[in-house]
Backbone as a ProteinNet text record, in pm:
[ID]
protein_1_A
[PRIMARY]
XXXXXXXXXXXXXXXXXXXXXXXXXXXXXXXXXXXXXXXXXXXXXXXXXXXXXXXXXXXXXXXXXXXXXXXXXXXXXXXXXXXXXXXXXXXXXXXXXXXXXXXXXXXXXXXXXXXXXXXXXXXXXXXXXXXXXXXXXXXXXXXXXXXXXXXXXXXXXXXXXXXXXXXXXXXXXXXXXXXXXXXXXXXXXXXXXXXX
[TERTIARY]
-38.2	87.3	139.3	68.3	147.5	76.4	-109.2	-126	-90.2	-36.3	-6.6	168.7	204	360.3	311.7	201.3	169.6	163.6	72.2	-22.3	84.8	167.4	302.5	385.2	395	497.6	415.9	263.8	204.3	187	185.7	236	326.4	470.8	561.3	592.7	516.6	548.1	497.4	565.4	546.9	433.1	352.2	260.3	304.3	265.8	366.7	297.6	356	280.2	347.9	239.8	250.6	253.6	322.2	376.9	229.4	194.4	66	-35.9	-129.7	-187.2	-146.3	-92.7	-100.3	44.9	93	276	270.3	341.1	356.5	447.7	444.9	522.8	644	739.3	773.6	878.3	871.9	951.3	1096.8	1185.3	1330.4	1404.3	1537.7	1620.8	1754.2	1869.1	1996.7	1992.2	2055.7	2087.6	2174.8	2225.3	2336.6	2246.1	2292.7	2243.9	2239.3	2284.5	2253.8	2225.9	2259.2	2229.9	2130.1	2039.7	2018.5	2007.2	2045	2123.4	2050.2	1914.5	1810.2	1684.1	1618.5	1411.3	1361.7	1285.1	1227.3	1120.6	974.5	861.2	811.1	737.6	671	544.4	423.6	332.7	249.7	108.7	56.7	-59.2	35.2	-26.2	79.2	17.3	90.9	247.4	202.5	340.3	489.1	566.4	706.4	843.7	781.4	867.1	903.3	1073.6	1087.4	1111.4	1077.7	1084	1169	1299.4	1401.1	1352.2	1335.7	1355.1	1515.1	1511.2	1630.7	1611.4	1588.2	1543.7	1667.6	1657.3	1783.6	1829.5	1783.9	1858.9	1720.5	1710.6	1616.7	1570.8	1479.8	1413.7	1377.3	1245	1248.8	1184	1176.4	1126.4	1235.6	1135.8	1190.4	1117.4	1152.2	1076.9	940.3	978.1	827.7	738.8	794.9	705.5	746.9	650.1	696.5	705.9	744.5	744.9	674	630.9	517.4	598.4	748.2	763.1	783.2	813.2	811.7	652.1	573.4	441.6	365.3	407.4	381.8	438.5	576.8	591.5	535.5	542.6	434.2	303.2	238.9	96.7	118	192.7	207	265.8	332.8	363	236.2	199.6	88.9	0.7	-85	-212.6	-170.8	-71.2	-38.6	47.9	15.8	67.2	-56.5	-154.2	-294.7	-276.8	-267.9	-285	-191.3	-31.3	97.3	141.2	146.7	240.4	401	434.9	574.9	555.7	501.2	463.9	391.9	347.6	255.1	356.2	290.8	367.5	441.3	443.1	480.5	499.7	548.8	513.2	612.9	717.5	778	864.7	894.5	969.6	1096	1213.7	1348.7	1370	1377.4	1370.7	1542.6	1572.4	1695.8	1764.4	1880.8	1901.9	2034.5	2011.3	2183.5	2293.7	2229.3	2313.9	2208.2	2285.9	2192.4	2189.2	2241.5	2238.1	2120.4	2029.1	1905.2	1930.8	1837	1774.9	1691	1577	1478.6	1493.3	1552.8	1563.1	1689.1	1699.6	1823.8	1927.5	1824.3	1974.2	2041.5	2018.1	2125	2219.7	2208.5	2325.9	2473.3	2441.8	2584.3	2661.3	2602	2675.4	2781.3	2729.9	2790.7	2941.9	3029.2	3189	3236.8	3166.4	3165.7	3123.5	3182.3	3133.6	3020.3	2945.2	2811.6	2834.7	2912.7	2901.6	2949.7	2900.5	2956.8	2948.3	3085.4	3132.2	2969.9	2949.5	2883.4	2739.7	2743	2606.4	2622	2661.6	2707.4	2690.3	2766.8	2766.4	2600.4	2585.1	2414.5	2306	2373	2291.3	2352.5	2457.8	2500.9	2426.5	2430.7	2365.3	2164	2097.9	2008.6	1973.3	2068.9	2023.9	2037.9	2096.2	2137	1941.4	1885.3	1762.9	1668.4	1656.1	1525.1	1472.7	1363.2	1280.8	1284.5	1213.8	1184.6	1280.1	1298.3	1401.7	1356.5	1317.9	1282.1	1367.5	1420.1	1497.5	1400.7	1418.3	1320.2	1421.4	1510.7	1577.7	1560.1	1522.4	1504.1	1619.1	1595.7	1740.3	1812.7	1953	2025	2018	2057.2	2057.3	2123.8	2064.8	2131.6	2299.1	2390.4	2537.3	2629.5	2544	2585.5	2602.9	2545	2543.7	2636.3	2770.1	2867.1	2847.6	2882.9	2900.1	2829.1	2630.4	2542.6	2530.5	2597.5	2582.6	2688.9	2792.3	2872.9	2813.4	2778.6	2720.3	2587.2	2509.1	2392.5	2443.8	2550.7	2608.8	2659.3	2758.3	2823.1	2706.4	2586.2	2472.9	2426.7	2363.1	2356	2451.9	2592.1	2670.2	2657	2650.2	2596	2482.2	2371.6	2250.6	2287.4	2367.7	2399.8	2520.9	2564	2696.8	2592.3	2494.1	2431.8	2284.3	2340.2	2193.1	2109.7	2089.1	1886.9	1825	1714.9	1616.5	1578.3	1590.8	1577.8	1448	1342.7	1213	1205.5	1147.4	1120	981.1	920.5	728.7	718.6	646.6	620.1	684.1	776.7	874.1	1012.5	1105.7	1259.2	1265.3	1351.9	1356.3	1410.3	1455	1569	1690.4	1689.4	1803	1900.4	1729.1	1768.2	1726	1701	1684.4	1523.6	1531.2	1358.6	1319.2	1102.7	1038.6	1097.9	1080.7	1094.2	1043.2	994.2	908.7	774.2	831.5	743.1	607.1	610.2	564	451.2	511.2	458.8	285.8	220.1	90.3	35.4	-94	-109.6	-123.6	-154.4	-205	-95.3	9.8	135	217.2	224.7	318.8	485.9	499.9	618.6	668.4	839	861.7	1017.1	1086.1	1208.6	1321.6	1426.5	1519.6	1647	1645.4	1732	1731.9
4934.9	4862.3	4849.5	4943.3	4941.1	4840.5	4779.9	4707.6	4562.4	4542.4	4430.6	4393.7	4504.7	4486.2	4440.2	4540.7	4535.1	4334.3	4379.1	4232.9	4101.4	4121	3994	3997	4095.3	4074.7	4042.1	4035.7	3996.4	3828.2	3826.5	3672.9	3602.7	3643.9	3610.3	3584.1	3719.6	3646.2	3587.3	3501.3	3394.3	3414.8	3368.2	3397.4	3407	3509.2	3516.9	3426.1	3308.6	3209.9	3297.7	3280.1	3306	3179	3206.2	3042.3	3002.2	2925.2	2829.9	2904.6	2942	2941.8	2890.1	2730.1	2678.6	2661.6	2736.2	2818.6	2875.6	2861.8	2993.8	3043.5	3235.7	3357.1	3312.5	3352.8	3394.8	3275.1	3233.5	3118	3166.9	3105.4	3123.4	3025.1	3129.6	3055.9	3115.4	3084	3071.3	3114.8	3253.6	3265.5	3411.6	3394.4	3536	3594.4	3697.8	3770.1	3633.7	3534.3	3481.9	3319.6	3297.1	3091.8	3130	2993.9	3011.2	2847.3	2900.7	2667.9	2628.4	2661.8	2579.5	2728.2	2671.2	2729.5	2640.7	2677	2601.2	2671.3	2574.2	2642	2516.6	2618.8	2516.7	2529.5	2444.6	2414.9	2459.3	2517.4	2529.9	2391.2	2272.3	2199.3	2164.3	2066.8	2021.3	1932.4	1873.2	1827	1850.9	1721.3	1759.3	1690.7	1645.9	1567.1	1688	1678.7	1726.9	1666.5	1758.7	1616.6	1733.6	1643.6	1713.4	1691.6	1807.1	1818.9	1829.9	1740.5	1812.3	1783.2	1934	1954.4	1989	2073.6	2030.4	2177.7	2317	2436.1	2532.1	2691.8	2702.5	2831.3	2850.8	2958.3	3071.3	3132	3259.9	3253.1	3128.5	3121.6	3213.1	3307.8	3351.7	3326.8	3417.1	3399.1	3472.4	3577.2	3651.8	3596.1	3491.2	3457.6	3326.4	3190.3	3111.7	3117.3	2980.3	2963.8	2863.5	2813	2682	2561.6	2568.5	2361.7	2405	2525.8	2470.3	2490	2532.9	2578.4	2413.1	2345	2190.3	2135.1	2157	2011.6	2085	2175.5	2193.9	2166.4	2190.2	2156	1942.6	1918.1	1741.6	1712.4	1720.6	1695.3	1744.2	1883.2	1880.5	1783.4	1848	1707.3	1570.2	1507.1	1332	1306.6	1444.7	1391.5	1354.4	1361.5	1326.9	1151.5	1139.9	963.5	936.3	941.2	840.1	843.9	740.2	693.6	778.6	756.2	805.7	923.9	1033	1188.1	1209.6	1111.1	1172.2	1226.9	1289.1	1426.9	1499.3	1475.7	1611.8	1789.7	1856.6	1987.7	2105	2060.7	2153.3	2068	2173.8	2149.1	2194.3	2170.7	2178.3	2144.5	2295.4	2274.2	2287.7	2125.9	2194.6	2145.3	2200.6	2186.6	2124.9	2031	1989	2101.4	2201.1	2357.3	2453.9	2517.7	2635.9	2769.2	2784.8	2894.2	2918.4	3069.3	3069.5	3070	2982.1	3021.3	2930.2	3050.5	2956.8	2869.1	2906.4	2805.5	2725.9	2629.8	2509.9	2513.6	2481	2517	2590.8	2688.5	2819.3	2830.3	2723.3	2703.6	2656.1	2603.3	2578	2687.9	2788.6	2924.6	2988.8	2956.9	3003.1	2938.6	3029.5	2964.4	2875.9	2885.3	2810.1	2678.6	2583.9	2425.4	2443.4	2302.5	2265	2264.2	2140.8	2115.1	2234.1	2302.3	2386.3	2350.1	2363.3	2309.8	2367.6	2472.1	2507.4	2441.6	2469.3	2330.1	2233.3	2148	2047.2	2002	2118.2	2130.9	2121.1	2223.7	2185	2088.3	2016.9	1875.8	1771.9	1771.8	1675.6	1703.1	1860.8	1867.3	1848.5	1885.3	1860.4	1707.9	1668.7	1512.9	1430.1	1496.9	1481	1491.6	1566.9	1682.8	1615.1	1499.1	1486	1373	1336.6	1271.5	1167	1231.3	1144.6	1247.7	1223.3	1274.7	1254.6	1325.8	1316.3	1383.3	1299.3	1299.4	1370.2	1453.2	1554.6	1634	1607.5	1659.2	1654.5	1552	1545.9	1545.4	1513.9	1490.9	1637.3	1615	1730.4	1832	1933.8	2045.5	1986.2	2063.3	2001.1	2049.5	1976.6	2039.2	2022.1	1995.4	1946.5	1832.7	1698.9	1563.3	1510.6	1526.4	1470.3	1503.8	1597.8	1717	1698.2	1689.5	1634.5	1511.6	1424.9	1288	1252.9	1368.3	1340.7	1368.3	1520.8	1568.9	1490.2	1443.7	1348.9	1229.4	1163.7	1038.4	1103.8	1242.8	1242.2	1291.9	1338.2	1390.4	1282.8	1135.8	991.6	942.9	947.6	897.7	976.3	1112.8	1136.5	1071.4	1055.1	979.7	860.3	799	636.5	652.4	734.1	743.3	758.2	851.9	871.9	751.3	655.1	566.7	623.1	686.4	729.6	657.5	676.2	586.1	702.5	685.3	825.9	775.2	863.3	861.3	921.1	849.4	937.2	965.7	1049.9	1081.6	970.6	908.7	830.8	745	769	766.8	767.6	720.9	748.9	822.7	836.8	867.3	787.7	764.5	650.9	655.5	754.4	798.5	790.1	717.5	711.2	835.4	942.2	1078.9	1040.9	1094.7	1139.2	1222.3	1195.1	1285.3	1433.5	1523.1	1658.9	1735.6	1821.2	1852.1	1918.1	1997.9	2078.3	1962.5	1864.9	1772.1	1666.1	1704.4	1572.6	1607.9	1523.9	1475.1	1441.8	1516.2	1466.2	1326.4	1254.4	1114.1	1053.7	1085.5	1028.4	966	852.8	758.2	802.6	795.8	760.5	647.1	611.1	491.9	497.5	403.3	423.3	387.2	446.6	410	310.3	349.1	207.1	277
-2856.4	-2851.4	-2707.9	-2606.7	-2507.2	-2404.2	-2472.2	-2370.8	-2405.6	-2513	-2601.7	-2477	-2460.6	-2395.2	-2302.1	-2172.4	-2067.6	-2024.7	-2124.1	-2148.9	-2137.1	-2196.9	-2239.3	-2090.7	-2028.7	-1930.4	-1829.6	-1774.8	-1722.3	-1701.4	-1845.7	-1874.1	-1779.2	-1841.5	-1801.7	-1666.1	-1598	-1438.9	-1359.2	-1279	-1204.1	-1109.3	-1059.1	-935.1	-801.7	-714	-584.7	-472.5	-435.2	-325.7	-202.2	-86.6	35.1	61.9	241.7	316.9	337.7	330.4	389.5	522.9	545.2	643.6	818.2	785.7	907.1	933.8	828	889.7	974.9	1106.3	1208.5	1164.1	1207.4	1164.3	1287.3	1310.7	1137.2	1067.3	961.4	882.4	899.1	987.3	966.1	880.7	819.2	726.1	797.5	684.5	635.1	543.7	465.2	381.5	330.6	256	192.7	59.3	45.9	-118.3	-208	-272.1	-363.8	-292.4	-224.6	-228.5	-71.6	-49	105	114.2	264.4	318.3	381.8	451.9	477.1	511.7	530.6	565.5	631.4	769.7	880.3	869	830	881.2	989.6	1079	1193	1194	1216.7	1173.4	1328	1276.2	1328.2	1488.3	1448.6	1520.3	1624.1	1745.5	1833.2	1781.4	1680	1628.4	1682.9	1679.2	1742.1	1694.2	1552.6	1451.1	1369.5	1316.9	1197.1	1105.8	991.7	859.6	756.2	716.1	634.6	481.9	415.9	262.1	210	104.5	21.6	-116.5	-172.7	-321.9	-329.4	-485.5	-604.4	-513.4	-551	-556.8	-525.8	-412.9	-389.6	-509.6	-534.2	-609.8	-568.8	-476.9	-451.5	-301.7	-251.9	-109.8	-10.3	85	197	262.3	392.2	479.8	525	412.6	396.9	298.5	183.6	86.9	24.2	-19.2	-57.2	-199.7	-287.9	-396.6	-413.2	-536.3	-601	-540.3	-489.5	-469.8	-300.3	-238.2	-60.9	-52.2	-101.6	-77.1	-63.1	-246	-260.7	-137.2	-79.3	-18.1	146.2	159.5	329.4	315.3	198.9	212.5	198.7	131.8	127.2	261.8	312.6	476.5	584.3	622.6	668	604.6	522.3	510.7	552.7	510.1	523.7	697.5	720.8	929.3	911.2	924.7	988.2	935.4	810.9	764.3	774.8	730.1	693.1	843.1	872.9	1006	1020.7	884.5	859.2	921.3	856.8	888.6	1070.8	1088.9	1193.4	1310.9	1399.9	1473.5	1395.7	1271.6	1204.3	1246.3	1296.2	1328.5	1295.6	1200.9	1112.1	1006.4	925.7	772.3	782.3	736.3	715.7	578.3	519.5	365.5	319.6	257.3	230.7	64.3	-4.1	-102.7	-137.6	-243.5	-257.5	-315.2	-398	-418.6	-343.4	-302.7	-217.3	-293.1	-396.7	-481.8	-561	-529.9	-559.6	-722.1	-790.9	-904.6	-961.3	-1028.3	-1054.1	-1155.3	-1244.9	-1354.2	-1363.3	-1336.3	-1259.2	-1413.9	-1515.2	-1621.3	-1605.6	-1536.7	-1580.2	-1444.8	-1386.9	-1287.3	-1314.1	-1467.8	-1551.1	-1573.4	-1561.2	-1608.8	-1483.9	-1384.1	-1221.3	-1227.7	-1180	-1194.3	-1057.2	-969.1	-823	-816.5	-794.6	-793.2	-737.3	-730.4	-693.9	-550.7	-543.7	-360	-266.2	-156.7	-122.5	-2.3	72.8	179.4	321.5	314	395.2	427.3	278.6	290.4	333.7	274.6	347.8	468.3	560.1	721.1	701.9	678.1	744.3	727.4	581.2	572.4	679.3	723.1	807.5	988	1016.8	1142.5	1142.1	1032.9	1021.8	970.7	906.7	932.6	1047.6	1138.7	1269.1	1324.8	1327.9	1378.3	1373.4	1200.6	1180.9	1208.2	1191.7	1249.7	1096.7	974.7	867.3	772.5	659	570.1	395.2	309.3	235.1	85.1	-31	-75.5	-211.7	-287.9	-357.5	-473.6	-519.2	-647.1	-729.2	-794.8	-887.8	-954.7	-1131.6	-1212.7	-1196	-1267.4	-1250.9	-1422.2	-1316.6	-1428.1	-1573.6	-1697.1	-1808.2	-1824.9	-1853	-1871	-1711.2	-1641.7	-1489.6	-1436.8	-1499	-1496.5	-1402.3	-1440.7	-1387.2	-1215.2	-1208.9	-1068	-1006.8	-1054.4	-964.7	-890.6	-997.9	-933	-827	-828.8	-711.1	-598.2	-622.4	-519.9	-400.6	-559.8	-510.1	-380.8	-474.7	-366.6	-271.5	-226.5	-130.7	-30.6	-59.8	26.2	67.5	18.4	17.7	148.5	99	235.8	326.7	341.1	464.7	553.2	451.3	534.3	606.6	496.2	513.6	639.1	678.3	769.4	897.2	952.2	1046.7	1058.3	955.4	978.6	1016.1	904.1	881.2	795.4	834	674.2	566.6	445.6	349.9	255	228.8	128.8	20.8	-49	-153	-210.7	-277.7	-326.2	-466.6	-416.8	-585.6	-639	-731.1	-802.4	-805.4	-860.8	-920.1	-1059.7	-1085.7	-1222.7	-1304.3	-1417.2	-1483.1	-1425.5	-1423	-1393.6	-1214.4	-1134.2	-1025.3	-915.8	-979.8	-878	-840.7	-698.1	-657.8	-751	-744.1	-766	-681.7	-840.1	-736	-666	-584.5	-481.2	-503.6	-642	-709.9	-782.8	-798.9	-881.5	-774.8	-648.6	-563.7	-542.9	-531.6	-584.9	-377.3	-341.9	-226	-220	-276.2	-273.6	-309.8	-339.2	-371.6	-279.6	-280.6	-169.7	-163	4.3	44.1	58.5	-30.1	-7.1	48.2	80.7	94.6	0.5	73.2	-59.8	35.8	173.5	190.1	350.3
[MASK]
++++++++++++++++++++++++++++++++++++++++++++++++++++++++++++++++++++++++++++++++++++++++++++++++++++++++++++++++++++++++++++++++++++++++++++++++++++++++++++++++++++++++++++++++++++++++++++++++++++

């Protein structure tokens, strides 16, 4: 009975990704005990472009260890500097989130008593959109029970871009709903397109 338990919780947990190989040590962030407001990895090549992520909310990436969607979107930025024009001089990542409050499973961000948008963030999507070079829009739809709140949030992150005239991308796809493919999902062969 006890390897039947063993056995089940083995299951259950997640696989631990390390940062990429052609990450240089050491990956710096931003962050407090529960949310973190951005992750910079820099790439092992000459590169001297940065290219801004902004996914939904982060999961268990630090700076000692990644998770399955910054792991996806550094290995999709490295590989496609070499081919996409967009990417090329690529030579670090600016991973950032429209809620910065860690958790892995985004439903259960309905439960948190603190609004979505948080002023601090914010700040740092506005100076790093300041930073980057290419900008890549990666949320995906919003948490279930959050709808409303996200889509504010979504647009007021939007007018930021649109206030500093940047050009903003997205992997693939929209959703119906309008949101980017999310980061975790993006496909190497998967096109960048723009959104305005």
């Amino acid at each position: 009975m006890t390897t039947n338990n063993t056995s089940e919780k083995k299951k259950q947990r997640k696989p631990v990704y390390l940062h990429p190989e052609f990450v240089k040590r050491p990956v710096t962030l931003k962050r407090t005990e529960d949310k973190r407001y951005w992750l910079r990895m820099k790439f092992d090549n000459a590169g001297k472009n940065t290219v801004v992520v902004i996914l939904k909310n982060p999961s268990r990436a630090t700076g000692d260890v990644s998770d399955k969607t910054v792991f996806n979107v550094a290995n999709y930025i490295y590989r496609n500097s070499r081919t996409n024009p967009l990417l090329k001089g690529a030579g670090s990542v600016i991973i950032l989130n429209l809620i910065p409050a860690y958790e892995t499973y985004s439903e259960r961000l309905k439960m948190r008593t603190e609004p979505l948008a948080d002023k601090e963030n914010l700040k740092y999507i506005k100076r790093f959109t300041r930073e980057a070079s290419v900008i890549i829009t990666a949320w995906g739809d919003a948490p279930k029970g959050l709808e409303q709140e996200y889509t504010a949030l979504r647009d007021e992150v939007l007018e930021i871009f649109s206030v500093a005239g940047k050009e903003i991308y997205y992997v693939d796809k929209l959703s119906k709903k309008g949101n980017p493919k999310h980061g975790q999902i993006w496909g190497y062969a998967d096109k960048m397109k723009k959104i305005y």
